[in-house]
C-alpha positions as CSV (number, residue, x, y, z in Angstrom):
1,X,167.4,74.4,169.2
2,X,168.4,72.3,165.8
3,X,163.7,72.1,165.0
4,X,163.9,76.0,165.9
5,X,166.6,77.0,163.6
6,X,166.2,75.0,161.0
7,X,163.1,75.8,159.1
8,X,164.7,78.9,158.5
9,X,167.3,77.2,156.1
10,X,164.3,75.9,154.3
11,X,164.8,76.8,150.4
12,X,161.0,78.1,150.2
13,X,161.6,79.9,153.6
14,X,164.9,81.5,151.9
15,X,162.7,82.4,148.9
16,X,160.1,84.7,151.4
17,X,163.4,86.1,152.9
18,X,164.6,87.2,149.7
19,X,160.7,88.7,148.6
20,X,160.8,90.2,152.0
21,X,164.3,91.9,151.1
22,X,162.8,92.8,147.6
23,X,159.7,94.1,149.0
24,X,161.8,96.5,151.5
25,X,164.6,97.8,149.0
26,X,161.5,98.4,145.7
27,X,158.7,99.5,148.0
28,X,156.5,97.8,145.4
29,X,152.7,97.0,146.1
30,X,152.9,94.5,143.9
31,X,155.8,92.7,145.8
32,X,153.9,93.3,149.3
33,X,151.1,91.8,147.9
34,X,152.3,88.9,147.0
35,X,154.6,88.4,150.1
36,X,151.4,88.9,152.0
37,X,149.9,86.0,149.7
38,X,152.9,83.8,150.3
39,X,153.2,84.0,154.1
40,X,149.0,83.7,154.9
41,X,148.7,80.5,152.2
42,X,151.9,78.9,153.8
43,X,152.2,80.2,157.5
44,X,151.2,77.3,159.4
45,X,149.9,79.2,162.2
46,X,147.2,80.2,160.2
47,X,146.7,77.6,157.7
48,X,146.7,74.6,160.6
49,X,143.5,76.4,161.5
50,X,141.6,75.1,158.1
51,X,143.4,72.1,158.2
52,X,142.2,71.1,161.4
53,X,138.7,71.9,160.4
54,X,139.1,69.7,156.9
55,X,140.6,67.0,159.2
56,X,137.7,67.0,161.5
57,X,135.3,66.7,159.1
58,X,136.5,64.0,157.6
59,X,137.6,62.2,160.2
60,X,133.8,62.4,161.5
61,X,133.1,60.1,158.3
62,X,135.0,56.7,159.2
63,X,134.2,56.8,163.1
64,X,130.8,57.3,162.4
65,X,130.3,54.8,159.8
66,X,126.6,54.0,160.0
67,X,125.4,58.0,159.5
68,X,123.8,57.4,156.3
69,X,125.1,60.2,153.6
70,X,121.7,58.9,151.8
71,X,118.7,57.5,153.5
72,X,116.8,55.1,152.1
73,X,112.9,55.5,151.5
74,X,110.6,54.2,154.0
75,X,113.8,52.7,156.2
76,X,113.7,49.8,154.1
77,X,117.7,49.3,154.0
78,X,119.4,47.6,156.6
79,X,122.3,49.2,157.9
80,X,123.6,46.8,160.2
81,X,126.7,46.0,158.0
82,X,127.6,47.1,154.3
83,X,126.1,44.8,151.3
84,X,129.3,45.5,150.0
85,X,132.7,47.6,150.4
86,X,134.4,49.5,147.6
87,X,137.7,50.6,147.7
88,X,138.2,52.9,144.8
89,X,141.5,52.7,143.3
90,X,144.4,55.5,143.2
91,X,146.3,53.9,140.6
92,X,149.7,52.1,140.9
93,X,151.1,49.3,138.0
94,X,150.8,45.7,137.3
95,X,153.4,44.8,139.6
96,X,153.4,48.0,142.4
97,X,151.0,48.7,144.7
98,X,151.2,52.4,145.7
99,X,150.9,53.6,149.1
100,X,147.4,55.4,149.0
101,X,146.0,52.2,147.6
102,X,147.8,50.5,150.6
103,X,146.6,52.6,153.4
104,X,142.8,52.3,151.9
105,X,143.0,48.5,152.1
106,X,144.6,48.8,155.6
107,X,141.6,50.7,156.8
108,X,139.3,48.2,155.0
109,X,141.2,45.6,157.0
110,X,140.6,47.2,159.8
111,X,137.1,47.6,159.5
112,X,136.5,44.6,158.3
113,X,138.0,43.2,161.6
114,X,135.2,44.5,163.9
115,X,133.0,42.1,162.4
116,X,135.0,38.6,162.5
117,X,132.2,36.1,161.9
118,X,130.1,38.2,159.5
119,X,130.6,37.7,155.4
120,X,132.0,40.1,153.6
121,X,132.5,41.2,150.0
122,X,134.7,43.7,148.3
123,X,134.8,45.3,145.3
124,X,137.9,47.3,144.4
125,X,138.0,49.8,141.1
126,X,141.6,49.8,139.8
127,X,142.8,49.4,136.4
128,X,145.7,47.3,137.8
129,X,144.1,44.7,140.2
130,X,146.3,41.7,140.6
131,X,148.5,43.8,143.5
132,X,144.9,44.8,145.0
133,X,143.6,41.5,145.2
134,X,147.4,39.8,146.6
135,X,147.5,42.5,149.3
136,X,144.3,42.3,150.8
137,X,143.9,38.3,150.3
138,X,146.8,38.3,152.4
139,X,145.3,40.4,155.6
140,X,141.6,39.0,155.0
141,X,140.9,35.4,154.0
142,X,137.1,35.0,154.6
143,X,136.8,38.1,152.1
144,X,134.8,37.7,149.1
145,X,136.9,39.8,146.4
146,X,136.3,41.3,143.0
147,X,137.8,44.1,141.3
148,X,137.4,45.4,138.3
149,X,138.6,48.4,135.7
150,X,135.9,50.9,136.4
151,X,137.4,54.0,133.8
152,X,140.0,56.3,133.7
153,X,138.6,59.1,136.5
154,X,136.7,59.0,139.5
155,X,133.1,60.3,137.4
156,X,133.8,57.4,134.9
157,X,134.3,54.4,138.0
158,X,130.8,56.0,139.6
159,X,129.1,56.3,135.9
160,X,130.3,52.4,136.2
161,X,129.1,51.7,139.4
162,X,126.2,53.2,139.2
163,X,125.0,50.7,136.3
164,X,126.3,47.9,137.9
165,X,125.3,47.7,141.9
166,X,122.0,47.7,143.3
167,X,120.8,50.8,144.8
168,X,118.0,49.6,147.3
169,X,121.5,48.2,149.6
170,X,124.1,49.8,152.0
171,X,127.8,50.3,150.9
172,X,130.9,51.6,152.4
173,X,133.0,53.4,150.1
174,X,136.6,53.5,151.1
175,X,138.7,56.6,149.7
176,X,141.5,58.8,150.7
177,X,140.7,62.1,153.1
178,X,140.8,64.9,150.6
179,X,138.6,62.8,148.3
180,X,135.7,62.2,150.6
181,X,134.6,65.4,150.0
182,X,133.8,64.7,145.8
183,X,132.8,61.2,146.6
184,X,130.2,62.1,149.1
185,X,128.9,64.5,146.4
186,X,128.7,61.8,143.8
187,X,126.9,58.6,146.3
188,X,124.1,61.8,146.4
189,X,123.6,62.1,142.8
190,X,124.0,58.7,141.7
191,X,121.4,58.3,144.8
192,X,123.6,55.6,146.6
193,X,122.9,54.8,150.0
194,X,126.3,54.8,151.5
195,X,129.2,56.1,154.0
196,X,132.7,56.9,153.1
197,X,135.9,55.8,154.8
198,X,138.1,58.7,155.0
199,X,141.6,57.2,154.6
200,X,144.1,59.5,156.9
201,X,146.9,60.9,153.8
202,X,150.0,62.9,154.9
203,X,148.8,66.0,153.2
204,X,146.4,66.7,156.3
205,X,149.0,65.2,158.9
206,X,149.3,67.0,161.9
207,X,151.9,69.8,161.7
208,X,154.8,70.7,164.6
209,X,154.1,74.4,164.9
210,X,156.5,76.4,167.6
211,X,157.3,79.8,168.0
212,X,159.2,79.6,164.6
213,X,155.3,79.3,163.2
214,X,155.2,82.6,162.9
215,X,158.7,83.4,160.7
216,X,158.3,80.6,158.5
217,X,156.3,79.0,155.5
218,X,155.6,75.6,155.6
219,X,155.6,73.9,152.1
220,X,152.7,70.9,153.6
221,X,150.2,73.8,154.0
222,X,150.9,75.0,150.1
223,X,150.5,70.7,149.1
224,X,147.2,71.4,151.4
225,X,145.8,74.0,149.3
226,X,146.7,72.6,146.2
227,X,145.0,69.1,146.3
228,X,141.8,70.6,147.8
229,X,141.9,73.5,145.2
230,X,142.5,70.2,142.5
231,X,139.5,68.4,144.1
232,X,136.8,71.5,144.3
233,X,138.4,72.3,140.5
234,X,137.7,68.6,139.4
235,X,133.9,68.9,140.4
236,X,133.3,72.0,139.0
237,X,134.8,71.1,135.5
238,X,132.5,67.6,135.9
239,X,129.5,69.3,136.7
240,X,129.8,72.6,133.9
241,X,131.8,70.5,131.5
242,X,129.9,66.9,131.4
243,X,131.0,64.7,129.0
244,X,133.0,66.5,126.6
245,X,135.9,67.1,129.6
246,X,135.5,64.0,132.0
247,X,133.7,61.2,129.6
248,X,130.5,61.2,131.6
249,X,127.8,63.0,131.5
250,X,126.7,65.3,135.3
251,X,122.7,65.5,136.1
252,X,123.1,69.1,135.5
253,X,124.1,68.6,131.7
254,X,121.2,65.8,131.4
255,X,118.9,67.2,129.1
């Protein structure tokens, strides 16, 4: 009884109570409209739909880790094991680690553990690398590490990358879910031959959804549509506004 009731006591859910009351005592359009907005972007009944499909997709990138994103010409790359792993960074301080960063090095970890007798090298792109490199030398000893400060965004650190790794191997990029869909976009232009590890986040977490589905707006869903609007936003604004917005220059503003 307590998870039926209390989602109703929720101050966003008392917030589309009071628009609902609004929208029955003014009999505005307007207000109608936008309590129609509010309940389809939060309901979870209907936004679990489109976050089941999100999480499905990219899900379908770590457990299938040798589908090529890029084939190589003429099959002449070996994709047995990755020449190399990169863990991009998602920020953090010289003395913190934050807890993306930490479930990204956990999956490497992971990964890295299906192939115990195989080398291994990683190169992590963080401005702050010293709790990087602790935290993984501390799960993973027969690791070859390097990291290194790769730029400010995610266009500058493949703008970096690009220059410095050799295209004619395999790689593993290891990123969190709701960026696998901009970094799969970038290993095709920079013509990288590569997968992506899809880090699990708590933005696309599965959601409890009873009866009360239907009364109730769920504040996750609304964090949902905000970090995928944020990433499809981010790679529009790279690719129309090149280097004068992000630093680095997109192959559609290459002259």
């Amino acid at each position: 009884m307590k998870d039926l009731l209390e989602p109703f006591l929720y101050p966003h859910n008392l917030l589309f109570y009071g628009l609902l009351l609004a929208c029955i005592c003014y009999k505005k359009k307007g207000l109608w409209f936008l309590l129609l907005f509010y309940y389809l972007v939060g309901n979870t009944f209907l936004a679990n739909q489109v976050r089941h499909w999100y999480s499905q997709n990219t899900q379908k990138l770590s457990e299938q880790p040798m589908s090529i994103l890029a084939m190589p010409q003429e099959g002449a790359i070996s994709t047995d094991m990755p020449a190399l792993y990169v863990v991009l960074g998602c920020g953090g301080s010289a003395a913190q680690l934050p807890a993306c960063a930490s479930a990204r090095l956990n999956v490497l970890v992971s990964e890295l553990s299906k192939h115990p007798n195989a080398p291994a090298a990683v190169l992590i792109t963080t401005r702050y690398c010293q709790p990087y490199l602790d935290y993984l030398r501390q799960r993973s000893e027969q690791t070859v590490i390097d990291c290194f400060d790769a730029g400010d965004n995610t266009y500058q650190e493949f703008a970096s990358l690009a220059q410095r790794l050799d295209k004619t191997r395999y790689y593993r990029f290891i990123t969190s879910d709701f960026h696998s869909w901009r970094v799969s976009k970038l290993l095709a232009q920079h013509h990288f031959t590569a997968t992506v590890g899809a880090v699990s986040t708590q933005t696309f977490r599965p959601v409890n959804c009873t009866l009360n589905c239907l009364f109730t707006i769920n504040l996750t869903n609304l964090d949902f549509y905000s970090k995928l609007t944020a990433e499809f936003m981010s790679y529009a604004v790279y690719r129309f506004g090149g280097a004068r917005l992000t630093g680095v220059v997109s192959d559609k503003n290459t002259p």
